[in-house]
C-alpha positions in Angstrom: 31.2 37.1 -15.7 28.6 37.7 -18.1 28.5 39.4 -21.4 27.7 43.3 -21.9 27.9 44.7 -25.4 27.7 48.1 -24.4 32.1 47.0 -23.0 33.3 45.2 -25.7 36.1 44.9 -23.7 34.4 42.4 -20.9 32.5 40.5 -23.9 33.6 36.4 -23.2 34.3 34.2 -26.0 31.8 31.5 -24.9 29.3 32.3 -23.0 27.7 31.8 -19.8 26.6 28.1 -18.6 24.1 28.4 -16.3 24.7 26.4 -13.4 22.6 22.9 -12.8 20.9 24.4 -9.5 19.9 27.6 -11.2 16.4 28.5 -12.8 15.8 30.4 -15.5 13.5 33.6 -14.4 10.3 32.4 -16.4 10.5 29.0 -14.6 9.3 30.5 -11.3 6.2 31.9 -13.1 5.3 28.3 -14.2 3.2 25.9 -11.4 4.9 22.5 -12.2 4.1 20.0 -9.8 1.7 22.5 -7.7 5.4 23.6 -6.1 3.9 27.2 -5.5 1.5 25.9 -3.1 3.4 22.9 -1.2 5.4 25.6 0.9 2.9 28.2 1.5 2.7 29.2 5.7 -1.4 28.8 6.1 -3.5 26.5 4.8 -5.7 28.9 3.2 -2.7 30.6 1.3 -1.9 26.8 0.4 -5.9 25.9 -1.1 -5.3 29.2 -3.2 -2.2 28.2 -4.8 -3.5 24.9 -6.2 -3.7 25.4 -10.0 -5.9 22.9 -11.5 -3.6 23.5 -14.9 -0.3 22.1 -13.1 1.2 18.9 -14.2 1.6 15.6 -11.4 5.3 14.4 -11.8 6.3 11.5 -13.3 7.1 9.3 -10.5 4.1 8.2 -8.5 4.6 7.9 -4.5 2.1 5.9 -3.1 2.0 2.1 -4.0 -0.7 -0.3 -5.5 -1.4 -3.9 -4.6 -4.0 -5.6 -6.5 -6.2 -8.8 -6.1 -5.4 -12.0 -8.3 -8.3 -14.1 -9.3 -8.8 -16.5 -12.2 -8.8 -14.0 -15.3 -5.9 -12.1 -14.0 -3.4 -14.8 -12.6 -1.9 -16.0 -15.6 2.2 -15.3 -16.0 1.4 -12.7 -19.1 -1.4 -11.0 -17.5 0.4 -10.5 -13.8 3.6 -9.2 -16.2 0.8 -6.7 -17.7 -0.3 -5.5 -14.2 3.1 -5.4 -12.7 4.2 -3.0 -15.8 0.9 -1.1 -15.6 2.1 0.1 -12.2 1.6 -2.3 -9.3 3.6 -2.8 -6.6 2.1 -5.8 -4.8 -0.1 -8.5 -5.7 -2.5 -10.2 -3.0 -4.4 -13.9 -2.6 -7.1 -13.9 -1.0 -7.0 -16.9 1.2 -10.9 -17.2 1.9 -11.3 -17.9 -1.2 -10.0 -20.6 -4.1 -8.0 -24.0 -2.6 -4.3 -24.0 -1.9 -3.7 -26.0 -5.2 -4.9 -22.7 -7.0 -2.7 -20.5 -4.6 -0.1 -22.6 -5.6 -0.1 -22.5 -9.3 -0.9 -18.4 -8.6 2.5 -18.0 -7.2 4.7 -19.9 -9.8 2.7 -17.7 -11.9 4.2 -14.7 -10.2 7.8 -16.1 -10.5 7.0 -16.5 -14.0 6.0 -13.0 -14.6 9.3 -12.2 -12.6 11.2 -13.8 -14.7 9.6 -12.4 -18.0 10.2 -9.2 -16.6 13.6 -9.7 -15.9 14.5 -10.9 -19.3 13.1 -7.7 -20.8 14.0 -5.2 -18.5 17.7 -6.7 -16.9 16.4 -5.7 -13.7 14.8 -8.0 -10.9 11.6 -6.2 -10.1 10.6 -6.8 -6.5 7.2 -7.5 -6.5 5.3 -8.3 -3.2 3.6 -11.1 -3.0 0.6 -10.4 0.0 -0.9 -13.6 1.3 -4.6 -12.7 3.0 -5.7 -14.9 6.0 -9.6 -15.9 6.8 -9.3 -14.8 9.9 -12.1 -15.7 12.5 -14.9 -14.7 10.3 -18.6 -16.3 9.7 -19.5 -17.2 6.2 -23.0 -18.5 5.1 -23.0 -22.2 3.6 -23.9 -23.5 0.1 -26.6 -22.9 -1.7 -27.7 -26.4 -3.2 -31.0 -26.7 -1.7 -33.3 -25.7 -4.9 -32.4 -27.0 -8.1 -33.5 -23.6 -9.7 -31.0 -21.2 -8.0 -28.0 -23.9 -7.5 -24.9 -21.3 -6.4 -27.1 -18.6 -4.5 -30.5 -17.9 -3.5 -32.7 -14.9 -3.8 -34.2 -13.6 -0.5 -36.9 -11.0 -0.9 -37.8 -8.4 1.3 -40.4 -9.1 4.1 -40.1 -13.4 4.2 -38.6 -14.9 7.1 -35.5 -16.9 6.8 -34.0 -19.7 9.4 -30.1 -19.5 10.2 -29.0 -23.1 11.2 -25.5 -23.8 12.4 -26.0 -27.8 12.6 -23.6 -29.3 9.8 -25.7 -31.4 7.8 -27.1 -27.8 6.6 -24.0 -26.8 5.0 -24.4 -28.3 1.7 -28.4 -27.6 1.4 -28.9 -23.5 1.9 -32.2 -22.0 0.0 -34.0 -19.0 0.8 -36.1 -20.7 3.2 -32.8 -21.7 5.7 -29.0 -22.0 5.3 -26.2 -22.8 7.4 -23.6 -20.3 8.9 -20.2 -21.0 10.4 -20.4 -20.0 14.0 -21.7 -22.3 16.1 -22.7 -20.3 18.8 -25.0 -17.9 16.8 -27.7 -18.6 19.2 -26.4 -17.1 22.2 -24.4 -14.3 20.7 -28.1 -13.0 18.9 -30.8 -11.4 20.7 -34.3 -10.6 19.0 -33.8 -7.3 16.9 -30.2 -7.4 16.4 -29.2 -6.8 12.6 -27.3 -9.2 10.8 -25.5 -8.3 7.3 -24.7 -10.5 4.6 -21.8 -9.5 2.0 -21.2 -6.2 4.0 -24.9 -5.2 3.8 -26.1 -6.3 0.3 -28.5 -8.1 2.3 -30.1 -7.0 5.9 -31.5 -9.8 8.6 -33.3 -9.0 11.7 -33.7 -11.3 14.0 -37.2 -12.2 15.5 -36.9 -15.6 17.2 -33.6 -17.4 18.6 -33.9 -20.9 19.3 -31.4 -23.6 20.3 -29.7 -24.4 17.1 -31.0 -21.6 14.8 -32.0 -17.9 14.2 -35.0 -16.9 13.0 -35.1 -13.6 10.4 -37.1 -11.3 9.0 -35.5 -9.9 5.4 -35.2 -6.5 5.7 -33.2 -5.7 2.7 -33.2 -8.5 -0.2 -31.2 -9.7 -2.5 -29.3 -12.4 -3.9 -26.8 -14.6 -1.5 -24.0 -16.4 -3.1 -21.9 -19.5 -1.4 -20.0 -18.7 1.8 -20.1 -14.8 2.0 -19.6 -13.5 4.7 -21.8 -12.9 7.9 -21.1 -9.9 10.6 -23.6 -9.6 13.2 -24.0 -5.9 13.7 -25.1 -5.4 17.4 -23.7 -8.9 19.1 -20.1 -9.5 19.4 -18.9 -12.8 18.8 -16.8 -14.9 20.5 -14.5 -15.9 17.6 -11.0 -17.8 18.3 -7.5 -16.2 17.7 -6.2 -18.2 15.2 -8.3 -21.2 13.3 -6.6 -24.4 12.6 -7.5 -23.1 8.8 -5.5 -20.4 9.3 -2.5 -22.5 10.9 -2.4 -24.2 7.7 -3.0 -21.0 5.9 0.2 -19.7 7.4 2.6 -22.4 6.8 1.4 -22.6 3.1 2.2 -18.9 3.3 5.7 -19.3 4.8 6.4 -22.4 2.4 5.3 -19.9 -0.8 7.8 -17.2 0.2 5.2 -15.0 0.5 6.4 -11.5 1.6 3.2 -9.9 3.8 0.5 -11.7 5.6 -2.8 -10.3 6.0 -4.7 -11.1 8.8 -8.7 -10.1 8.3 -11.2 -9.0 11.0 -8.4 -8.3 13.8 -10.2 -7.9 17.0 -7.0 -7.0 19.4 -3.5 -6.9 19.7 -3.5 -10.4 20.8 -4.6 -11.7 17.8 -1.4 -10.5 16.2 0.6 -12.1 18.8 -1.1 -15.1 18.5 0.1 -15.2 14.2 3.2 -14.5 15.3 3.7 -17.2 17.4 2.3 -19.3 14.9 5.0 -17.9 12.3 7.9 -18.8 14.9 6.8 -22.3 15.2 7.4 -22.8 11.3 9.8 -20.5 11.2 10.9 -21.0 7.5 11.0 -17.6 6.0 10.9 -13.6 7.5 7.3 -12.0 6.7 5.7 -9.3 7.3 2.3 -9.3 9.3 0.0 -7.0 8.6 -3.6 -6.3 10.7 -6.9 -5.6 8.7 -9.5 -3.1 10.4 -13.1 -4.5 9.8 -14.9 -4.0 12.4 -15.8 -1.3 15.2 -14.2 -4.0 17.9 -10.8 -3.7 15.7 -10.6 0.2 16.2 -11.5 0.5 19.7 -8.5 -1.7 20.1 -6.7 0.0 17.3 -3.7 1.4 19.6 -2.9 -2.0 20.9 -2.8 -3.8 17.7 -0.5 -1.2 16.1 1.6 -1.9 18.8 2.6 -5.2 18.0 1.1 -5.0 13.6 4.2 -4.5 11.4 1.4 -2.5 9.3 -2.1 -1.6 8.7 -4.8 -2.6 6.0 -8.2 -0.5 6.8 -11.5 -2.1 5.0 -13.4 1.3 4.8 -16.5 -1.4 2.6 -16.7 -3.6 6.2 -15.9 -0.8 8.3 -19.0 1.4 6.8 -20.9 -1.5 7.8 -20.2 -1.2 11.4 -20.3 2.7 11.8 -22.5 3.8 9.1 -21.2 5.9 5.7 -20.8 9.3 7.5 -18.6 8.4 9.8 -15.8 6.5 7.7 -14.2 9.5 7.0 -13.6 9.9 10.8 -11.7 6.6 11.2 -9.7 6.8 8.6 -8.3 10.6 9.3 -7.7 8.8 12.9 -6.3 5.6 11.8 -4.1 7.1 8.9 -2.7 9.7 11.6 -2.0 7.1 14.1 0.2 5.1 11.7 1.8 8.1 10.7 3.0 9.2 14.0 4.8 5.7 14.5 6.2 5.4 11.1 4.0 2.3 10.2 2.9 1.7 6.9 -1.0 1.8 6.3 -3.0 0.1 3.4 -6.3 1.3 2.3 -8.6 -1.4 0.5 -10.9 0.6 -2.4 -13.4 -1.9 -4.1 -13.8 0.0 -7.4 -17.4 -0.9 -9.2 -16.4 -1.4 -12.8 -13.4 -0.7 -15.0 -13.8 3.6 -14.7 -13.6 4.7 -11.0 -16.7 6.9 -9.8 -16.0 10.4 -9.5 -16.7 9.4 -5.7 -14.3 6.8 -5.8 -11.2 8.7 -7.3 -12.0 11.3 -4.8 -11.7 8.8 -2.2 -8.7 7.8 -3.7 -7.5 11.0 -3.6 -8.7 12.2 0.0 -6.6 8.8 1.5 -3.4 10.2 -0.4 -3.7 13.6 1.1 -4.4 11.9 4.2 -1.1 10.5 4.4 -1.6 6.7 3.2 1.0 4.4 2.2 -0.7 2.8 -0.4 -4.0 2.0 -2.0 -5.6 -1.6 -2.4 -7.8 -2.4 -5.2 -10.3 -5.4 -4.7 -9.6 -6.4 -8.3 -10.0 -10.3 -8.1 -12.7 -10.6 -10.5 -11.2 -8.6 -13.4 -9.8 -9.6 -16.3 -6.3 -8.4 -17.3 -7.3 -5.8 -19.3 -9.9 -4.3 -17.0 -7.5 -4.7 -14.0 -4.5 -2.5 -16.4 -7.5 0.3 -17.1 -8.3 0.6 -13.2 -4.3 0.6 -12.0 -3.7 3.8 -14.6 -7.0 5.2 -13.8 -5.8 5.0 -10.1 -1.9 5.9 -11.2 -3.1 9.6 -12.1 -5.7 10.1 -9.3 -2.5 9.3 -6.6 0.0 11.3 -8.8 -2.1 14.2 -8.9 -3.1 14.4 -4.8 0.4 13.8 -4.1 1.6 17.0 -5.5 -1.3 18.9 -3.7 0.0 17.8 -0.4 0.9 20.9 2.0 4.5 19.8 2.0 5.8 22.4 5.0 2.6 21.3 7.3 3.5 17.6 6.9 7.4 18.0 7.4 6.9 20.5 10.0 4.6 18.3 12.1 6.3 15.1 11.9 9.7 16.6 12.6 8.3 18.6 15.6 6.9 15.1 16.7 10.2 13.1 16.5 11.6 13.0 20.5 15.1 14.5 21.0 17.4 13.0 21.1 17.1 10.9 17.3 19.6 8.2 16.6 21.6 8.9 13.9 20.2 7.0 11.1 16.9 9.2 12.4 18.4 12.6 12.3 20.4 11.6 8.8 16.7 10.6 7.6 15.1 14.1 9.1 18.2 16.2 7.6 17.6 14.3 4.1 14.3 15.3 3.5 14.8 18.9 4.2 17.9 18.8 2.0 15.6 17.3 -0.8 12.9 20.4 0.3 15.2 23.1 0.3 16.8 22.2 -3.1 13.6 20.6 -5.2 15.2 17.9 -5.3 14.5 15.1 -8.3 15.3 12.2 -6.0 16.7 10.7 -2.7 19.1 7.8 -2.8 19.7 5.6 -0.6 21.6 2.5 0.1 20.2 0.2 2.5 21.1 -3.0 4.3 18.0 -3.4 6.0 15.9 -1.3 4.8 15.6 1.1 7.9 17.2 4.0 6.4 15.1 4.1 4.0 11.6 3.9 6.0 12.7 6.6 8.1 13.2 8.5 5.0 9.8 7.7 4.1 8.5 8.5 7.5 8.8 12.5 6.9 7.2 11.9 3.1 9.1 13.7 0.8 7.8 15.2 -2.6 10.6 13.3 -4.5 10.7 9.1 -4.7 13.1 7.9 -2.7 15.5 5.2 -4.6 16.3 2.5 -2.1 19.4 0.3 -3.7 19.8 -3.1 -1.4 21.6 -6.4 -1.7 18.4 -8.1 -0.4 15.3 -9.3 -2.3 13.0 -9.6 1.0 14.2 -6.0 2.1 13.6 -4.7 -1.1 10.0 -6.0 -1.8 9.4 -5.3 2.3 9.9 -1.9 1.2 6.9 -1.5 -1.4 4.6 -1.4 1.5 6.2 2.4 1.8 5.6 5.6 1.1 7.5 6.8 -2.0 10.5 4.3 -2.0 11.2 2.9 -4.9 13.5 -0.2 -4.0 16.2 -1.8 -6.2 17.3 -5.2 -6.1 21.2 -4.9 -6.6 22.2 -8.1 -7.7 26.1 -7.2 -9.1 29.1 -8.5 -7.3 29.9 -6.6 -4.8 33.6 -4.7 -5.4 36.5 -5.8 -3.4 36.9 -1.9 -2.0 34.3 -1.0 -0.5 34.1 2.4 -1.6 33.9 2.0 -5.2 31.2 -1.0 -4.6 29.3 2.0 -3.2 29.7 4.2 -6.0 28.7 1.5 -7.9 25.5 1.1 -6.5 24.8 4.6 -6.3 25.4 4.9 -10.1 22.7 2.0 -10.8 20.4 3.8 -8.7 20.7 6.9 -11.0 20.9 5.4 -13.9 17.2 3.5 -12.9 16.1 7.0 -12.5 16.9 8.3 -15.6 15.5 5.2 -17.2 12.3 6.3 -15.2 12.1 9.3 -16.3 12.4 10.5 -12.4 15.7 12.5 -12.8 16.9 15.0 -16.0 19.7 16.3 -16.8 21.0 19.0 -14.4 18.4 17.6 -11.7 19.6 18.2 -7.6 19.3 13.9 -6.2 20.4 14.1 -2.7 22.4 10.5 -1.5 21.8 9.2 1.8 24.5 6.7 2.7 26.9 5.5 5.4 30.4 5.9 5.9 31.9 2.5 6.5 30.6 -1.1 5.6 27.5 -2.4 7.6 24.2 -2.1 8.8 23.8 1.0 11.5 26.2 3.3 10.1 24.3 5.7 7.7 25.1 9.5 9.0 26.4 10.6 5.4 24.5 13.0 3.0 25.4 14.7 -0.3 23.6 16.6 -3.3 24.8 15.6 -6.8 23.6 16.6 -10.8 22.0 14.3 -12.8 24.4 14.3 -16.1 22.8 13.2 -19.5 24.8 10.3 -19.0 28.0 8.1 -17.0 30.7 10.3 -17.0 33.4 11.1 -14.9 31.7 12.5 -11.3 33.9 15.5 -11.9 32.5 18.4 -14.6 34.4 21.8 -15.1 32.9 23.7 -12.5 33.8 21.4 -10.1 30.3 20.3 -8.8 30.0 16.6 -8.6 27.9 15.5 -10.9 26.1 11.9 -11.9 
């Protein structure tokens, strides 16, 4: 009972505590993480409650992988990144030899362990590993001693394309070499044929038996083995290269966690990787399919049907389909992936070290889209420039994420899930809209293989979701998804199993406090099973983030953290 001074009588000795799930009156007159608008009913009642003056949160939801290359890859500057914000660090395979790759990845243990030593927590970085694929790539250019590296091709000369060998070495702007043999009968005269996604434009005029003939019709300077993509032929490219073979064991032997496979055609492409994986069969990986082409997204349903995730090139894809209409396929692809609970990757090649107003907008159209997590082509960066870009990149995600229409997106992917759910499922589905109905800070979760935790992610809360597991691989599977934020849990586990649970659960909020993600008297909702096991999550519970580790019992009786 409250005070009242006009009954002296009914006046408390201490007075009132206001419980943790109650808010003050002035705090529903304040647009903190654009809440006001993420429930509204329509979506024009939703655009007017967006207040430009609201605050993103803390935690960011959507991930970041970046691109290693030689200014970047050193242990201190890959420490830099990681703490800067990134999730997952990528190798691009067409590029650099394996002895390079290799030095690239103790470099990544290294930072690993540098973090570790600072921090006391294992940080689970991903490590991406990006195949070749069955691509085309121009020669080198060593045929003038004036432009040894690269040639200049100017607009209106002709140019020969030879695919005999003993051109490889020798390219100048008169002829080079390019990697598919049968360029001849896969080119007609007037198809278009880009070099480096359309930096520079061929047209073919005559097509003899070892060569093409072109006419330049957009110059510009051609650098050793970029790539080639013939416009209006299809080539007849194989699966899997013997390149790539090797590729993929070197992969497997790294411990890589996600493999990248460029310029995927079909589904059986995919197939054909995995099979190759099982004959090595070392280590579990993820394999992911890049979208580069128009072939790759009219056979986009039957390669998400067998990809354990997506990576859409909107740079190669815009060559294919033209500027206006990548909007289209990546509303259609993001949706897709959505719908089956896949995670998908979106590659953004930022020019400089300050985004474009263009390019944070399409940063922050592919959030509100629904992507899992944005990929930054930083590879020729140094360490500073690649730290600017990731917090550049860090607010652009934070502040799209809270504009999200948070009852459309629940609503629509709940009405979606067929009945009946398993149980993990439903749990996952009844979490979210716990953590909704509550505002809640955080979701918890403890995970064996990480499934519990996707299916949270599925139905893309507005809080992260802390994912504590026993197992590294799981963990740093788990970056690839939306708003989880795994832990690696490395402490013995507790003879009971009970109070090993509470233990983990209690490391989970303690990370969150550390992160700033939970305050005191915060609503985290915990998602965890009932017995000891994989398959047996069907329990869920809201606690209150206490300013510290006390008892889980406070006067009122509320459990608390």
């Amino acid at each position: 009972m409250c005070s009242d001074d006009k009954n002296p009588g009914l006046k408390l000795k201490s007075p009132c505590r206001r419980m943790p799930w109650m808010m003050r009156l002035e705090d529903q007159f304040i647009p903190v993480n654009q809440l006001g608008a993420a429930y509204q009913k329509t979506r024009i009642d939703h655009g007017m409650r967006l207040n430009v003056n609201s605050d993103p949160k803390v935690a960011r939801l959507t991930g970041i992988m970046v691109t290693l290359g030689e200014r970047n890859s050193h242990p201190m500057g890959i420490t830099d990144i990681v703490l800067a914000g990134a999730d997952m660090v990528r190798m691009n395979m067409s590029h650099k030899e394996q002895k390079w790759h290799a030095v690239t990845v103790q470099s990544i243990r290294e930072a690993g362990n540098r973090i570790h030593r600072c921090s006391r927590e294992v940080f689970p970085l991903a490590v991406a590993m990006d195949l070749r694929g069955p691509e085309i790539r121009t020669g080198i250019f060593n045929g003038a001693e004036k432009s040894m590296g690269y040639t200049e091709l100017k607009e209106g000369n002709l140019v020969k394309l030879m695919v005999n060998d003993v051109m490889k070495r020798a390219g100048c702007d008169k002829c080079f070499w390019v990697s598919y043999p049968d360029l001849p009968q896969a080119c007609k005269t007037g198809d278009k044929i880009y070099i480096d996604r359309g930096a520079v434009i061929l047209e073919a005029c005559c097509v003899a038996e070892c060569s093409v003939t072109c006419k330049v019709l957009k110059g510009g300077s051609v650098r050793d083995e970029k790539l080639v993509q013939l416009v209006d032929g299809v080539p007849e490219l194989p699966q899997v290269s013997e390149q790539d073979d090797n590729d993929i064991s070197l992969a497997l032997g790294f411990e890589c966690d996600l493999l990248i496979v460029s310029h995927v055609r079909d589904g059986r492409m995919i197939c054909a990787v995995k099979d190759s994986i099982k004959k090595v069969g070392i280590h579990p990986i993820c394999v992911m399919a890049k979208i580069c082409s128009n072939q790759g997204m009219d056979a986009f349903d039957d390669i998400l049907k067998v990809a354990d995730g997506i990576v859409i090139d909107r740079a190669e894809i815009e060559v294919d389909i033209g500027p206006e209409k990548v909007f289209l396929a990546q509303k259609s692809m993001i949706s897709k992936c959505n719908r089956v609970g896949k995670p998908v990757i979106i590659a953004v090649r930022i020019k400089g070290i300050e985004p474009s107003y263009t390019e944070m907008n399409d940063i922050s159209c592919a959030v509100l889209d629904g992507v899992d997590s944005i990929f930054l082509a930083t590879g020729d960066l140094s360490v500073e420039d690649t730290v600017k870009v990731i917090k550049n990149v860090d607010i652009a995600c934070r502040e799209a994420e809270c504009a999200r229409w948070q009852r459309q997106n629940f609503e629509e992917l709940s009405y979606k899930a067929l009945i009946p759910l398993d149980p993990t499922h439903s749990i996952a589905v009844a979490a979210v809209e716990t953590s909704m109905k509550c505002n809640a800070a955080a979701i918890i979760v403890t995970t064996t293989t990480g499934r519990s935790a996707m299916m949270l992610s599925i139905y893309r809360p507005r809080c992260p979701i802390v994912a504590v597991t026993r197992y590294g691989v799981v963990a740093r599977w788990l970056q690839m998804y939306f708003g989880i934020h795994p832990i690696h849990y490395r402490n013995p586990p507790y003879p009971d199993w009970s109070r090993d649970m509470d233990s983990r659960i209690q490391h989970a909020m303690n990370h969150s406090r550390r992160q700033r993600f939970v305050g005191v008297g915060d609503a985290v909702v915990i998602v965890s099973g009932w017995r000891q096991g994989a398959g047996f999550t069907n329990c869920i519970r809201i606690v209150y983030a206490s300013p510290g580790h006390i008892p889980n019992q406070c006067e009122d009786s509320e459990e608390t953290w």
